[in-house]
N, C-alpha and C positions, 0 to 999 in steps of 0.2 A: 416616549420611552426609548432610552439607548439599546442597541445592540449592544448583548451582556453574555459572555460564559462563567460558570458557573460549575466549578467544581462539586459530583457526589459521591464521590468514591477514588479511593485511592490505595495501590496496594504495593508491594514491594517484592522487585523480580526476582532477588538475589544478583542475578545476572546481570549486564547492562543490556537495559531493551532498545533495542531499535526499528521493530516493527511491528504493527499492528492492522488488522485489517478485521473489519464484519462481514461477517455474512450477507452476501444480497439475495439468497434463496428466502422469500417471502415467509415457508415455515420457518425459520431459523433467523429469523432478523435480529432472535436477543443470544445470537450465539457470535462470539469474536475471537479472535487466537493474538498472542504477543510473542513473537521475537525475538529471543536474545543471544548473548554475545561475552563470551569471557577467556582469556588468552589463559593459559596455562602451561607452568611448566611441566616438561618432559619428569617422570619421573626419573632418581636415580642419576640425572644430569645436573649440576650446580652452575652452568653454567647459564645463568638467566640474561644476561647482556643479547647473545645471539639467537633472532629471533629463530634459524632452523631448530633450536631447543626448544620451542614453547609451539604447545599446539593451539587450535583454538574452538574450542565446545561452546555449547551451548543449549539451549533448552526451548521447548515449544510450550507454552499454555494454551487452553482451552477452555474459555470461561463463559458461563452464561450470567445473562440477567436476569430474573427472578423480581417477583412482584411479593414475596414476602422475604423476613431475615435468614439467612446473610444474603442481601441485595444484588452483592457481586459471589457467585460459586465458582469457585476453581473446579473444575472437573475433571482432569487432566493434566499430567508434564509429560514430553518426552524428552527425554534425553539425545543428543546428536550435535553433529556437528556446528559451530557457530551461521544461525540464523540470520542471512542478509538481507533477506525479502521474502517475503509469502504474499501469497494473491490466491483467493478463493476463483472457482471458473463462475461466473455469473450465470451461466447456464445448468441445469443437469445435463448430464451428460448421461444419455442410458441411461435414466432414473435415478444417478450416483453424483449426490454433492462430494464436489472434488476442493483438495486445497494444494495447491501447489507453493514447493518449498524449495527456495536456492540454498546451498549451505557452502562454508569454507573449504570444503573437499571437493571441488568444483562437480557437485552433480546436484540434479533436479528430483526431487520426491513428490510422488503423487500418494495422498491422505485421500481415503473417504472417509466422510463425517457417517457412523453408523449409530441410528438410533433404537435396536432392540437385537436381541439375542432370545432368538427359539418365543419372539414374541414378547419377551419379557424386556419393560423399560427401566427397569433396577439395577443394580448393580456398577452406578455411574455414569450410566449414559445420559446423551451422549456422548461417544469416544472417535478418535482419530484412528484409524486402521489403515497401514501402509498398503499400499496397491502394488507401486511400482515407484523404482529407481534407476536413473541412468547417467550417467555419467559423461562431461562434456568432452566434445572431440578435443585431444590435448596428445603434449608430447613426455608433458610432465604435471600430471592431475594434481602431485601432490603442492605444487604450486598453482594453481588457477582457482581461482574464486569466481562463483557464479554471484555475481553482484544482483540483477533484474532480472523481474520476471513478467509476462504480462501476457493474458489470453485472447485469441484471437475476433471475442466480440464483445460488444456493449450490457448494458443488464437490459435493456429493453429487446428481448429478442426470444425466443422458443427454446424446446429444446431440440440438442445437437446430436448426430454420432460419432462426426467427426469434426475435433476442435484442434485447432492449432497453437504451439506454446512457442512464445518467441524469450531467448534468454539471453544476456549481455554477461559478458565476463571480465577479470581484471588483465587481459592480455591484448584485449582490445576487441574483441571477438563479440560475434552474433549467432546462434544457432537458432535453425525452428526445428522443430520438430511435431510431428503427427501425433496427436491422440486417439487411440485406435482401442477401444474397452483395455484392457489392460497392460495394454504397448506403446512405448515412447519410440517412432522410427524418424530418425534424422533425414529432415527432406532438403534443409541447407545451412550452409557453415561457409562463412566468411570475416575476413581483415576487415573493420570497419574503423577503429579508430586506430593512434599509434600507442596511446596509455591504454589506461582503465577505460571501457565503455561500461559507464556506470548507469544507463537506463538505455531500456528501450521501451518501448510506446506503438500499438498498432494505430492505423486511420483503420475505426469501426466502420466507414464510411464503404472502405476497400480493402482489406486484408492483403492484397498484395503489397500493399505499401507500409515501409516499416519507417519509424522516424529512432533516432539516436542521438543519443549525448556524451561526451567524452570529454576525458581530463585534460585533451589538447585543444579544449576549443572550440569544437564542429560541433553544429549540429548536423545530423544528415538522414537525410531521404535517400531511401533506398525502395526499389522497385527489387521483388524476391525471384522473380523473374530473369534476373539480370543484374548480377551483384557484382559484376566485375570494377562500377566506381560508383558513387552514390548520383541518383539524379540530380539532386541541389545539395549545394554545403552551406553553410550559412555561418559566418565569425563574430557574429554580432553581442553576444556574452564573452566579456573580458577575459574569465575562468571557466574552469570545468564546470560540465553542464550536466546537472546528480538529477534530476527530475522532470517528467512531463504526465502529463494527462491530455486524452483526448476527450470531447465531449462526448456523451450518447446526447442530448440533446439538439446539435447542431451537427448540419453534415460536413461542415468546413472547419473547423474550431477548436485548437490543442492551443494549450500552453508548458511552456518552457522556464524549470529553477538552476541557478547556477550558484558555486561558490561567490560570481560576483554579487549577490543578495538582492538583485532584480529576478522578477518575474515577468516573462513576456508572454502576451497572446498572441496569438497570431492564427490567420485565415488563409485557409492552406493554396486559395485562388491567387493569392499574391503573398510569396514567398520573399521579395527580396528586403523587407521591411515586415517587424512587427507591427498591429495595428495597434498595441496597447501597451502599458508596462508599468508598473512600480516597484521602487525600491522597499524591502522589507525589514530592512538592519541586521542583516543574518546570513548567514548559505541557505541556499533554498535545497533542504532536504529529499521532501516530499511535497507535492502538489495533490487535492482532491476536488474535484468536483461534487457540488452537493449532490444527491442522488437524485430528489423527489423533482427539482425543481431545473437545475444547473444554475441558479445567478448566483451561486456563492460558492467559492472556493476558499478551503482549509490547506493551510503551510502552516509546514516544520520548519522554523528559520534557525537549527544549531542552536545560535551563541544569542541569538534572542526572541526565545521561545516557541511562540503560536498565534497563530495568529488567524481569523477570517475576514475575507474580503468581498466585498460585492461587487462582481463584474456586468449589472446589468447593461452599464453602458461599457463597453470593450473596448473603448479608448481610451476611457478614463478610470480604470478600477481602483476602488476605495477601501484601505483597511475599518473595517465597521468593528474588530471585536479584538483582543488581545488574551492572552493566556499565559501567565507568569509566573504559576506556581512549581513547576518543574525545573531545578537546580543545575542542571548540566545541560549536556548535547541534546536540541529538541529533534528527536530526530522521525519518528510513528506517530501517523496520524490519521482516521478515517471517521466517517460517517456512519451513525446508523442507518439502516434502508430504513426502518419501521415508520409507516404513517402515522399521521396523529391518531388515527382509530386504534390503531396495535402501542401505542402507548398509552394511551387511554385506559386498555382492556388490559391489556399485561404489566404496565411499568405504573401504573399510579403511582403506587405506594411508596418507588423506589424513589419517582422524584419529588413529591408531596415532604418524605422522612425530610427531607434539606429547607424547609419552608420557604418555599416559593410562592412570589405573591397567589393570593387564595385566587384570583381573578385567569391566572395561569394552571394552575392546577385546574380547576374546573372547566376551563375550555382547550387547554394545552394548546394557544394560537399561536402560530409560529414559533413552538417552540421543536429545537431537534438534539438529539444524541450523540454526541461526541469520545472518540476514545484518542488519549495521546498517550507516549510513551518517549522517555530521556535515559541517558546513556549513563553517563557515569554514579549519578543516585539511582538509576536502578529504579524507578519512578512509574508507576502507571495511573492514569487517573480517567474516567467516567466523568463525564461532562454535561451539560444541558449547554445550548445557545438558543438565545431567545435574540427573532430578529424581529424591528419596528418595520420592516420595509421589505416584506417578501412579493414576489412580482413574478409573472410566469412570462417567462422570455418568450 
């Protein structure tokens, strides 16, 4: 049997989506939020050529998976500024699943996902509840765009009191800042690229160490420590470099997407060389690590599509699966955490509706849950990936 996705569900943002992320808190595996992104003009100005005239909104969903109809529930919009990244904290924090959210008005939102009122689970919930908002160190906010976002530990880890949120912006800039119950305090702010730093990435490994990607080029390592130059720069991708992920599985183990449409692994022991790479046919959007297992990582490649790869051997990684039903920019893309036992007990029916061989439905063996999201259609889609070759690294 080939490695197969498999689209089951598909819904339409309005907006153009560009990110999406699940839930990794164990109760909430069928819970995920999408991203979106729509430029508008100022009202009472006709002047639509100059982009100072056109703001740019956008909108948060909130949707769960459901093991009876409708499959996919929307629970939630919020309304706010154009959505460039969200990232859930993989840990509670203080009992509080957190989702953190960069938007076009260069600040950082912290959501708790709250699930009852005075006890009661009705009336929609789950819902998104703002905590706190802060706003990036800047000269001119209403120019800087917080691009990435990313929290300072892996999903395999306890819970936290104090977590760390590292953010990139389109000035070139890095902030972390402190998560402190209901307070964002700025612990450092630095020059890190000379464009867009369009990701940043911890080593789960070490938290002091930040990795980044920019439209000039670099990747770089930075010690938080000591930000006055980066400790290694690396020019090794042609173009700007929009993506990374670090493994929790491995203590040495990130990889790197760039507009040049390679993806590179690479072993943090030896830096001056990737140890792996392939070409995708795409800008490498977003990069994920699968959750359960790590041998498989999920890319956004833009201008062609989706796609998963099996990185069991990290020298040679293998596109095993493709995904082509999304019309435009591929740009959102993540994993369900849920085991095969929580799909099993919660999602039957959801992926059974799609008829899936009876042999998969009934033992759901190596099968996992996928969500992506594209830009210009406005596209979201629910997924299954069924692999022949699952392997625990």
């Amino acid at each position: 049997m080939m490695d197969k996705i498999q689209s089951l569900y598909s819904w339409d943002t309005e907006y153009s989506a560009d990110s999406l992320e699940w839930c990794p808190i164990q109760k909430f595996h069928d819970v995920f939020v999408c991203g979106t992104y729509k430029l508008e003009q100022n009202s009472g100005n006709d002047d639509s050529v100059n982009p100072k005239c056109q703001q740019r909104i956008g909108r948060l969903y909130l949707f769960v998976c459901q093991n009876v109809e409708p499959y996919l529930l929307k629970k939630q919009d919020i309304e706010m500024p154009a959505v460039l990244d969200c990232k859930w904290c993989p840990v509670p924090l203080l009992g509080k699943v957190l989702l953190a959210v960069a938007n076009a008005k260069g600040k950082i939102c912290i959501y708790e996902l709250c699930t009852t009122e005075n006890g009661d689970c009705s009336n929609g919930y789950p819902k998104l509840v703002l905590l706190v908002e802060k706003e990036l160190p800047t000269h001119n906010a209403e120019d800087k765009l917080s691009l990435s976002i990313d929290w300072s530990v892996g999903i395999n880890c306890c819970s936290y009191n104090q977590i760390s949120l590292a953010v990139s912006d389109s000035k070139g800039c890095i902030s972390i800042f402190l998560l402190n119950d209901n307070s964002l305090e700025l612990q450092y702010h630095w020059k890190a690229h000379e464009f867009e730093a369009w990701i940043v990435s911890y080593n789960y490994s070490n938290t002091n160490v930040i990795y980044t990607g920019g439209d000039d080029c670099r990747l770089c390592v930075y010690d938080t420590r000591c930000t006055d130059s980066p400790v290694l720069t690396s020019r090794l991708h042609s173009a700007g470099i929009t993506s990374m992920h670090y493994s929790t599985f491995s203590e040495y183990l990130f990889v790197s997407g760039s507009y040049d449409e390679n993806i590179f692994i690479w072993d943090t022991r030896q830096m001056k060389r990737n140890i792996g790479s392939v070409n995708v046919g795409g800008g490498v959007w977003r990069l994920k690590w699968e959750p359960s297992k790590g041998q498989h990582l999920l890319a956004a490649c833009m201008y062609n599509g989706f796609c998963v790869l099996d990185a069991i051997d990290k020298s040679d990684p293998k596109i095993v699966a493709e995904f082509n039903e999304h019309e435009s920019l591929a740009y959102g893309a993540d994993w369900c955490h849920g085991s095969k036992t929580f799909l099993k007990e919660k999602l039957l029916n959801f992926i059974s509706s799609n008829k899936l061989n009876l042999h998969v439905q009934q033992t759901l063996v190596d099968l996992k849950l996928i969500g992506t999201c594209s830009f210009y259609d406005h596209k979201l889609c629910v997924s299954t990936f069924i692999s022949s070759n699952d392997k625990l690294l």
